[in-house]
C-alpha positions as CSV (number, residue, x, y, z in Angstrom):
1,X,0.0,0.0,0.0
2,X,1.5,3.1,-1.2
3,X,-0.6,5.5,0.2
4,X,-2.3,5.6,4.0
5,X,-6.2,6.6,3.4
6,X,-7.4,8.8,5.9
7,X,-11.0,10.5,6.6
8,X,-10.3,14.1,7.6
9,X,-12.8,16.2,9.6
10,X,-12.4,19.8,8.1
11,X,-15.6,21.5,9.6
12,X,-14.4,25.2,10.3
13,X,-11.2,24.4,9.7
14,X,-8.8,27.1,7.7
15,X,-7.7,25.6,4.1
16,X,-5.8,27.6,1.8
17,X,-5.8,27.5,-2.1
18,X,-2.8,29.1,-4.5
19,X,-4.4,29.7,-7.3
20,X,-7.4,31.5,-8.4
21,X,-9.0,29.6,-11.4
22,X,-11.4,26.6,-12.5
23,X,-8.5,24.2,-11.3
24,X,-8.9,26.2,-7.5
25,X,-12.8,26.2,-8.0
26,X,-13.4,22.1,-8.5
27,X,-10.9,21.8,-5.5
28,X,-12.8,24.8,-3.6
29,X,-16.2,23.0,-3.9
30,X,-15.1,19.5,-2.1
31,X,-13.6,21.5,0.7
32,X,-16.9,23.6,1.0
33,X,-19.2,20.1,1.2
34,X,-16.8,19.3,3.8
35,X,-17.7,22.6,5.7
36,X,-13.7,24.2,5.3
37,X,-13.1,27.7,6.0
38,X,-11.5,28.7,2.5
39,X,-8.8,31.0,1.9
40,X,-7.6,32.0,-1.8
41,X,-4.2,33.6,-2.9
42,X,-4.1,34.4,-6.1
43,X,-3.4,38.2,-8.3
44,X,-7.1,36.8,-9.8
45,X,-10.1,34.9,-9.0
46,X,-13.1,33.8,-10.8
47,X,-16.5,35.2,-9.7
48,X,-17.6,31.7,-8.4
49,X,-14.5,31.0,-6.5
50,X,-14.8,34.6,-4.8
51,X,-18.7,33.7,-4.1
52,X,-17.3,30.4,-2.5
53,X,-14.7,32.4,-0.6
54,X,-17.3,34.1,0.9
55,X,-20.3,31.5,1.7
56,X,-16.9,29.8,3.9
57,X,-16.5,32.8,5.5
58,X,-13.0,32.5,4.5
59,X,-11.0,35.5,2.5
60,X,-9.5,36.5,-0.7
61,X,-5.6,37.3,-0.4
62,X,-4.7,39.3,-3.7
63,X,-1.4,38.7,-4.4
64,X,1.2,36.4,-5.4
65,X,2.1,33.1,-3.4
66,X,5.4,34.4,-1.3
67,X,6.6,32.6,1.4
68,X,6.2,34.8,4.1
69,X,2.4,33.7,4.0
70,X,1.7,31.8,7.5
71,X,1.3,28.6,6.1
72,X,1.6,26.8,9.3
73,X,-2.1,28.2,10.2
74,X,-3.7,25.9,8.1
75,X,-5.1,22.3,7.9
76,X,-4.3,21.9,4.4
77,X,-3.1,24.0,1.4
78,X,-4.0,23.1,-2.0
79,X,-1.4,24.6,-4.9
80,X,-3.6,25.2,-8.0
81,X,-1.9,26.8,-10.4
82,X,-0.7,26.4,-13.8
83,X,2.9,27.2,-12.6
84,X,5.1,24.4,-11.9
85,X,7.8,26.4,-9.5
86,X,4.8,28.0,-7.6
87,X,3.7,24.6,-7.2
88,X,7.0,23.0,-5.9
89,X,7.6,26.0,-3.6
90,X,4.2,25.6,-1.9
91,X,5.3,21.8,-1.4
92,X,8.6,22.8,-0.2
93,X,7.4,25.3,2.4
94,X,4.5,23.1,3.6
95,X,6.7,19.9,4.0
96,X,9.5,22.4,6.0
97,X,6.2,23.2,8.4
98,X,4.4,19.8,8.0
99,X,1.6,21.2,6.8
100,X,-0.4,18.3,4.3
101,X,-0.2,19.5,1.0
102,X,-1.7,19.0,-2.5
103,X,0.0,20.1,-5.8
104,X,-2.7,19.3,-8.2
105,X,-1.4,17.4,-10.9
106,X,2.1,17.3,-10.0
107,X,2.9,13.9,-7.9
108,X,6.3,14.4,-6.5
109,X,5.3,17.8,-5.0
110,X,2.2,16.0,-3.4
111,X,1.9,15.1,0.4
112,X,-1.5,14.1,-0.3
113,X,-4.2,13.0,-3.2
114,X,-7.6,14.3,-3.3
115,X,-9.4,11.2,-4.2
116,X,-12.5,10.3,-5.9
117,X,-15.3,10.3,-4.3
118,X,-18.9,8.7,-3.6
119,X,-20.9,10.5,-1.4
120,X,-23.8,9.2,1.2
121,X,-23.0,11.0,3.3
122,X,-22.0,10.3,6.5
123,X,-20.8,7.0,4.1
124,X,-18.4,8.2,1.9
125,X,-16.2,6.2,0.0
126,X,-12.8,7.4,-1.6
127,X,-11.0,6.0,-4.5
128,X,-7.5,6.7,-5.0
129,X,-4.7,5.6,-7.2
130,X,-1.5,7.5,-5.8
131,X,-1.8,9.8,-8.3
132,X,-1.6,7.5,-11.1
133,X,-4.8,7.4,-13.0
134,X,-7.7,9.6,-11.7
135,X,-9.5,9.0,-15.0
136,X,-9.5,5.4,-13.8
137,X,-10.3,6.3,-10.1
138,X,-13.5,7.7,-11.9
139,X,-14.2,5.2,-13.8
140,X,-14.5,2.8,-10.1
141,X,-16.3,5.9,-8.8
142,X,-19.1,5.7,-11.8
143,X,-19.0,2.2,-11.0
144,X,-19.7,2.4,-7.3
145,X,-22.2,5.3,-7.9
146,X,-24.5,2.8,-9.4
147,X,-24.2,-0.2,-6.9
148,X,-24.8,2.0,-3.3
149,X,-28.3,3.3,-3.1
150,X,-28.5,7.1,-2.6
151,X,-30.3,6.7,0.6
152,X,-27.6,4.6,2.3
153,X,-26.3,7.6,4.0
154,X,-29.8,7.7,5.9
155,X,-29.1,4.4,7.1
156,X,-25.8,5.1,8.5
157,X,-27.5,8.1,10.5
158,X,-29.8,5.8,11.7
159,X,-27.5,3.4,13.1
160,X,-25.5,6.5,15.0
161,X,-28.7,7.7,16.5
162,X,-28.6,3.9,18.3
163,X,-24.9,3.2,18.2
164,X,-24.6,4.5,22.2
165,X,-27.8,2.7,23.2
166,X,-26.6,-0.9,21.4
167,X,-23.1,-0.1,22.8
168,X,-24.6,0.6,26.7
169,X,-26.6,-3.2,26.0
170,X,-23.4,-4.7,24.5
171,X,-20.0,-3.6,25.7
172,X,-18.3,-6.3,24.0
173,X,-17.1,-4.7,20.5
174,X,-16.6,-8.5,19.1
175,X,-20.2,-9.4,20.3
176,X,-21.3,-5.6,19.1
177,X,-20.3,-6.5,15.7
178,X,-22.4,-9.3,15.3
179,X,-25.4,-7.8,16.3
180,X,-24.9,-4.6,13.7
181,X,-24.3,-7.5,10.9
182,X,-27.5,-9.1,11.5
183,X,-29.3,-6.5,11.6
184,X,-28.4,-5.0,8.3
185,X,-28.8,-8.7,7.2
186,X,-32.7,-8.5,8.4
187,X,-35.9,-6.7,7.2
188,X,-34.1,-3.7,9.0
189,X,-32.2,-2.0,6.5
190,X,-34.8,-2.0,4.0
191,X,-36.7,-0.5,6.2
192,X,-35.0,2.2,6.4
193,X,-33.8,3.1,3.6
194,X,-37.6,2.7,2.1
195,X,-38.2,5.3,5.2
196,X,-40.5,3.2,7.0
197,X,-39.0,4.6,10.3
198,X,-42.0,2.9,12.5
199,X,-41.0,-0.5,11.7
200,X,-37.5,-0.2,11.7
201,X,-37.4,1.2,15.4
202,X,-39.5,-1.7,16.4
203,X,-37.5,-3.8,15.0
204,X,-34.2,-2.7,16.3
205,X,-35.9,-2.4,20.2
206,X,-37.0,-6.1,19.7
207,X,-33.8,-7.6,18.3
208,X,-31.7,-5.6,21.2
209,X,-34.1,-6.7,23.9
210,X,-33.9,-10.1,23.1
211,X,-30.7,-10.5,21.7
212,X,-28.8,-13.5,22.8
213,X,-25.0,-13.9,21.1
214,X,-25.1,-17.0,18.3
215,X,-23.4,-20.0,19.0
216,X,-20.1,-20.5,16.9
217,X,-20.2,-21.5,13.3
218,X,-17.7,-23.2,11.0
219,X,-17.5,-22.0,7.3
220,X,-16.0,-24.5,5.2
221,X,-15.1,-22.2,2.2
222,X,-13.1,-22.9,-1.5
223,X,-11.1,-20.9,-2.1
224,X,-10.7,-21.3,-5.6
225,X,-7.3,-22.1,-7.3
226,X,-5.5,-19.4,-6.6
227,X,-7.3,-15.8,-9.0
228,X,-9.1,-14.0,-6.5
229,X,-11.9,-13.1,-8.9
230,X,-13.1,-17.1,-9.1
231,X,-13.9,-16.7,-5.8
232,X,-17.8,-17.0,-5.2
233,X,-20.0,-13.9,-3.8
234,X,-21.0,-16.4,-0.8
235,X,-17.2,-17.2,0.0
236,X,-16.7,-13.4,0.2
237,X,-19.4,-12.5,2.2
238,X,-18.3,-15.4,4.7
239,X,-14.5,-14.8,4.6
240,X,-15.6,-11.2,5.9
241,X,-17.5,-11.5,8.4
242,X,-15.4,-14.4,10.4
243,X,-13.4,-13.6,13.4
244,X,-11.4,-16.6,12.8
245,X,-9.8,-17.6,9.4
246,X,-7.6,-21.1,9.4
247,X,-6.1,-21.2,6.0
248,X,-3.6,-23.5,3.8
249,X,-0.7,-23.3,1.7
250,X,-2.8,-23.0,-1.7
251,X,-4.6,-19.8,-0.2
252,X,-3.1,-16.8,-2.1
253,X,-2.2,-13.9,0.0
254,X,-4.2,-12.1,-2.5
255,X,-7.2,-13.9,-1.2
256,X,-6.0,-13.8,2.6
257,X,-6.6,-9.7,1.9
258,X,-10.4,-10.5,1.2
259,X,-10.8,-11.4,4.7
260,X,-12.1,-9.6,7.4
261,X,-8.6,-7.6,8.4
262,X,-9.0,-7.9,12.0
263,X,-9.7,-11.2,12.1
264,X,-7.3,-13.8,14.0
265,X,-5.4,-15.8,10.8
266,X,-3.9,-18.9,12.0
267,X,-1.3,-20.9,9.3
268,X,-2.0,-24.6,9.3
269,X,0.1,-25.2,6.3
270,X,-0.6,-28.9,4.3
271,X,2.4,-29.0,2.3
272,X,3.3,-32.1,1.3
273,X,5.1,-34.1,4.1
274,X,5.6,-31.2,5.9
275,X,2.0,-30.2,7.5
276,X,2.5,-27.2,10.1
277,X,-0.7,-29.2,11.6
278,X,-2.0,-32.7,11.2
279,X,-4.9,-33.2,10.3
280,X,-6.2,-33.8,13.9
281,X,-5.4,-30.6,14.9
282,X,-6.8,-28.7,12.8
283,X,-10.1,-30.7,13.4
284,X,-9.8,-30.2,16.8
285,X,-8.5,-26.1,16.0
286,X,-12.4,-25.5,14.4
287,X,-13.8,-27.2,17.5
288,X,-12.0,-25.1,19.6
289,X,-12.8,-21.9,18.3
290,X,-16.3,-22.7,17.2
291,X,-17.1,-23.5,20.4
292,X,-16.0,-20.3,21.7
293,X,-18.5,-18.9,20.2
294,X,-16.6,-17.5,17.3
295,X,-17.5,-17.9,13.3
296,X,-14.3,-19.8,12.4
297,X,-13.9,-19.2,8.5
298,X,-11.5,-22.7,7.1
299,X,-10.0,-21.3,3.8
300,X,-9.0,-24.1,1.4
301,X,-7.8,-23.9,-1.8
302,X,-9.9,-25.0,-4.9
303,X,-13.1,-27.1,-3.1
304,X,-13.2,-28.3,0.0
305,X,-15.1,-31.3,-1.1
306,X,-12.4,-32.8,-3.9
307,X,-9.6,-33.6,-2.3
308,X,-9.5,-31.5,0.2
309,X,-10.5,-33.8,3.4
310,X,-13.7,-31.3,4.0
311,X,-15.6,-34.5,5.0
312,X,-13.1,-35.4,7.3
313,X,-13.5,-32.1,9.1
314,X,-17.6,-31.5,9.2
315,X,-17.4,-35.3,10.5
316,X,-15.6,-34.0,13.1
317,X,-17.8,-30.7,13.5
318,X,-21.3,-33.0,13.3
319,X,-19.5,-35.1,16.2
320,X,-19.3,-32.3,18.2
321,X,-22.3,-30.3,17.5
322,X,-20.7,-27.3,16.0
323,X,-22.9,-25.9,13.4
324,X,-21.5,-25.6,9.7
325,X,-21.6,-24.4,6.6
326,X,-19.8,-25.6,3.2
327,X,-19.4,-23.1,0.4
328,X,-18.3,-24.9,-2.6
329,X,-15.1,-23.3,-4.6
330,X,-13.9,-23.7,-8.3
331,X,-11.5,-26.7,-8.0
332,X,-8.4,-26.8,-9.2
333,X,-9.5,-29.6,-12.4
334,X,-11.5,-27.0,-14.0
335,X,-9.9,-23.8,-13.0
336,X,-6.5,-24.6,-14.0
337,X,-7.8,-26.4,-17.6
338,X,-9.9,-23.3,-18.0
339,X,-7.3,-21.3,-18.1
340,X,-4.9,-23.0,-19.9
341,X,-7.0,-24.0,-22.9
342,X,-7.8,-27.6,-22.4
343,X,-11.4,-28.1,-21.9
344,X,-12.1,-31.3,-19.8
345,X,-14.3,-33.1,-21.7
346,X,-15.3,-32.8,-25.6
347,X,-17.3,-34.2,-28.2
348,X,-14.2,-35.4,-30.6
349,X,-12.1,-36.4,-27.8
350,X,-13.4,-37.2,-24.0
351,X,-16.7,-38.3,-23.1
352,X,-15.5,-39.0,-19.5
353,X,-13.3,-37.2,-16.9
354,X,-11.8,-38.8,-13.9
355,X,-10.4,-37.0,-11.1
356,X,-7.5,-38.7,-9.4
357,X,-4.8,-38.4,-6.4
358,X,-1.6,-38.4,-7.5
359,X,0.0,-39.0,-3.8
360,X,1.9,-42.2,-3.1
361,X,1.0,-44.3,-0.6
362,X,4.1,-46.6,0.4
363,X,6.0,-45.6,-2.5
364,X,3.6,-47.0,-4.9
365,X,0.4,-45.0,-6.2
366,X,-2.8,-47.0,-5.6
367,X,-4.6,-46.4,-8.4
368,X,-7.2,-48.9,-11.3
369,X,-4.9,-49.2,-13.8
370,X,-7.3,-51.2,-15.9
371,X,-10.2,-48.7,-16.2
372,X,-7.7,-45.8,-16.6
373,X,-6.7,-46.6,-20.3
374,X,-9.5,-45.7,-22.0
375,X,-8.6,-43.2,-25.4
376,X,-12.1,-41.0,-24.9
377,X,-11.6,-40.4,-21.0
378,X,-10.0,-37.1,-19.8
379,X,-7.2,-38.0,-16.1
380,X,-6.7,-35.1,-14.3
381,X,-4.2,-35.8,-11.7
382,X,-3.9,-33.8,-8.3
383,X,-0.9,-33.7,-6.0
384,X,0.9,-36.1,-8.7
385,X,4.7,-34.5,-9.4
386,X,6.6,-36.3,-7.2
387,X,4.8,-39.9,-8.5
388,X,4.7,-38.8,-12.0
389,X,7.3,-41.1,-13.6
390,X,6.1,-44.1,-12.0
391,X,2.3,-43.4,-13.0
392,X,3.3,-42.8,-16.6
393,X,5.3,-45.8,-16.4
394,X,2.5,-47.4,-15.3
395,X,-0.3,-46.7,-17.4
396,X,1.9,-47.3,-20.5
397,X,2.3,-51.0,-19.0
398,X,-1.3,-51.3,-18.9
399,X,-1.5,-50.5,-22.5
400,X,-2.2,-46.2,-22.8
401,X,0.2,-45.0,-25.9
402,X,2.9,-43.4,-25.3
403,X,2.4,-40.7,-27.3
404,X,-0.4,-39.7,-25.3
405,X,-0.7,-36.2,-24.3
406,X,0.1,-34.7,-21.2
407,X,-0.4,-31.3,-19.6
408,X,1.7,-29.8,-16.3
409,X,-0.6,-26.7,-15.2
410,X,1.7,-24.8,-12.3
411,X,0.4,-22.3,-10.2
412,X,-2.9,-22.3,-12.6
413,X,-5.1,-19.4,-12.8
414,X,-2.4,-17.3,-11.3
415,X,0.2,-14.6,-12.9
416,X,2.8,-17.3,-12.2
417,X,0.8,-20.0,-14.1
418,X,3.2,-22.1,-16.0
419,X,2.1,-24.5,-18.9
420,X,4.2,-27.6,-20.0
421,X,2.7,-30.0,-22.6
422,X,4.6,-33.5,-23.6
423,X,3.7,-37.2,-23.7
424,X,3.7,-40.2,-21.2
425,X,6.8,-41.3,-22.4
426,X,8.8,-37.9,-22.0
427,X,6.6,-35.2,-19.6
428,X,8.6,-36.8,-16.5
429,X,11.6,-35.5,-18.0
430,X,9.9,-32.0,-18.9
431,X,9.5,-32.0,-14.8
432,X,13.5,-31.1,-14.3
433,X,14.2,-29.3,-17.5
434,X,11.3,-26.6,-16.7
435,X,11.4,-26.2,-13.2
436,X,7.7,-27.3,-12.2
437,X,6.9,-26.8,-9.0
438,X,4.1,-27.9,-6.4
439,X,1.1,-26.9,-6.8
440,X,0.9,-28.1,-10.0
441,X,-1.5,-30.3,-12.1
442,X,-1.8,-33.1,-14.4
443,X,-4.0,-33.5,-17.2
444,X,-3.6,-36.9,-19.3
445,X,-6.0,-37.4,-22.8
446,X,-6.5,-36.5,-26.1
447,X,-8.1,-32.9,-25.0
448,X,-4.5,-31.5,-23.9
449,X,-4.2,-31.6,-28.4
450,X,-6.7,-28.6,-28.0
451,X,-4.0,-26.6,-25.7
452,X,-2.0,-25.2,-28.4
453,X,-5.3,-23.6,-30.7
454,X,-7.3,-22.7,-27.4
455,X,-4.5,-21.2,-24.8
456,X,-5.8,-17.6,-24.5
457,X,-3.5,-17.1,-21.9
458,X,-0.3,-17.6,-23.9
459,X,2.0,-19.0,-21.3
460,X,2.4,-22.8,-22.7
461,X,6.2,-24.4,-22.9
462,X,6.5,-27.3,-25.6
């Protein structure tokens, strides 16, 4: 994060602008919404900047920008000129006070941005891209515009005129939280902003009265394998609203900064061989939060369902009586083929996929040799790098070709995804010469022939 967003309360306050044009007038108007006392400097003003001058009860300084101006008086100062040196000395003398200041325009001579921004007032949201792209700041903003209702701001006043009343009931902030999010998760909120003030302050008098904190929850979430944006809207809502999130290796720390950010994160790793927690643990880990009555979000990587060992852990949830709740994610089969071109099944080549472990058990995979050597049947291997020569080796014994295809998807759907097509006979090999590295996937079949035409992402070794 390059820049530190703040909210700043400016009601009254002294702000001064350098520069007396339409530049100092668009500025000029945000600070007035804010309630700013305005000052201008400038050998000329526009009529609508001197009208704003006034309305602030602030004054117009007619003159040029010298130092000897008491800069150190104000909250802010704003350089708004079309002179670049005017603008730098501004900086220069506000940094030497530590006054914030804004050269409009001009990046290095900024100490702040004015950002773009959605107003509800009191919600107000603010876009900023260090100073980058504004245009694209107001693109987001357009965006935004159209997704919060105009009357949301009447909701958050609402909420302040009982925030002391709800805080007197409920001292506990962690406990305090929960009851605002199920409020605004009820009939409530609509209420509200539809006006109907009657049944909203029922509402709220009821739910406080008899509110009771829930028990703890488990959410059993997939994360996907590995783009944040293939993450589902349910899996975002949860992942924000736990206090607790256990997560794995294959949990992006793009996706870690989706959840809630002062929630507890606790690392249980799952690497291969080398699990910071067995899986015992972490079974008994979501006990032991959830039943201190805290929503315990478990992140896993692609679905927790396929190869994951979810069942394993509700099993041991149901045993205890912990309430649960299991959010399906995009596994890693059709994420990573997705991405790198190879549909799973198709009508010219795979009428059948099969989704397989690739882990060894005893140094030897146990796996149905038989019924995998089929030519119209899609493999898609998980966890199978370290095993892979021996279960080419072995499906080549029970009579596959080969010249087979093969695909090695590493680090699929990510900007590190890495693409290596071969055969059976050679891909082990490909393994060493490329580099592959865990997590990575396997896809065996006819459909990996498809890779080369259909690879919109453009990242495929041969």
């Amino acid at each position: 994060m390059d820049i530190f967003p703040i909210s700043l309360k400016l009601h009254q306050q002294p702000c001064l602008l350098v520069g007396g044009g339409q530049i100092a007038l668009r500025k000029a108007q945000l600070l007035a919404r804010a309630g700013a006392v305005i000052d201008v400097v400038s050998l000329e003003i526009t009529a609508d900047l001197l009208q704003l001058v006034e309305q602030t009860q602030g004054k117009y300084i007619q003159q040029q920008y010298a130092d000897d101006l008491a800069l150190a008086h104000y909250r802010l100062v704003i350089a708004a000129t079309d002179q670049a040196k005017v603008n730098q000395q501004v900086f220069e003398r506000c940094e030497a006070l530590n006054v914030l200041v804004n050269s409009v325009d001009d990046i290095p001579n900024c100490r702040f941005m004015m950002p773009a921004i959605v107003d509800r007032s009191p919600i107000v949201v603010s876009i900023a891209s260090n100073g980058t792209s504004p245009v694209l700041s107001r693109q987001l903003r357009t965006q935004l515009e159209s997704l919060i209702p105009h009357q949301f701001g009447r909701l958050a006043e609402f909420s302040g005129v009982w925030r002391n009343r709800v805080k007197a009931q409920i001292p506990n902030p962690d406990e305090r939280r929960v009851f605002w999010e199920e409020l605004y998760a009820s009939p409530f909120k609509d209420w509200v902003l539809q006006q109907q003030n009657q049944q909203a302050e029922a509402y709220i008098q009821q739910a406080l009265s008899t509110w009771k904190m829930p028990k703890g929850e488990v959410y059993l979430v997939g994360a996907g394998p590995g783009d944040p944006e293939l993450l589902t809207l349910k899996a975002l809502r949860l992942m924000q609203q736990a206090d607790v999130v256990i997560y794995d290796r294959l949990v992006s720390q793009q996706i870690l900064d989706l959840c809630r950010r002062d929630a507890e994160k606790v690392y249980v790793g799952k690497a291969r061989a080398q699990h910071t927690l067995d899986q015992d643990s972490i079974n008994a880990l979501l006990v032991k939060y959830a039943g201190q009555g805290k929503r315990v979000c478990r992140l896993k990587g692609g679905d927790p369902f396929i190869f994951g060992r979810g069942g394993e852990e509700i099993e041991e949830l149901f045993a205890a009586g912990i309430t649960f709740q299991v959010v399906p994610g995009i596994t890693a089969a059709s994420g990573c083929a997705a991405y790198a071109g190879i549909p799973l099944t198709h009508r010219d080549y795979a009428q059948s996929v099969r989704f397989l472990t690739g882990h060894l058990k005893a140094g030897s995979p146990e796996l149905p040799w038989t019924e995998l050597v089929y030519e119209h049947q899609t493999l898609v291997l998980y966890m199978g790098i370290v095993g892979l020569e021996t279960i080419c080796q072995r499906l080549i014994e029970h009579g596959q070709r080969p010249n087979m295809p093969v695909a090695l998807i590493s680090k699929g759907t990510t900007a590190e995804q890495k693409v290596v097509v071969g055969t059976l006979a050679d891909i082990a090999d490909k393994v060493t010469e490329h580099q592959i590295q865990a997590p990575t996937l396997t896809i065996i079949g006819e459909v990996v022939s498809l890779h080369e035409k259909l690879n919109w992402q453009s990242q495929a070794i041969v």
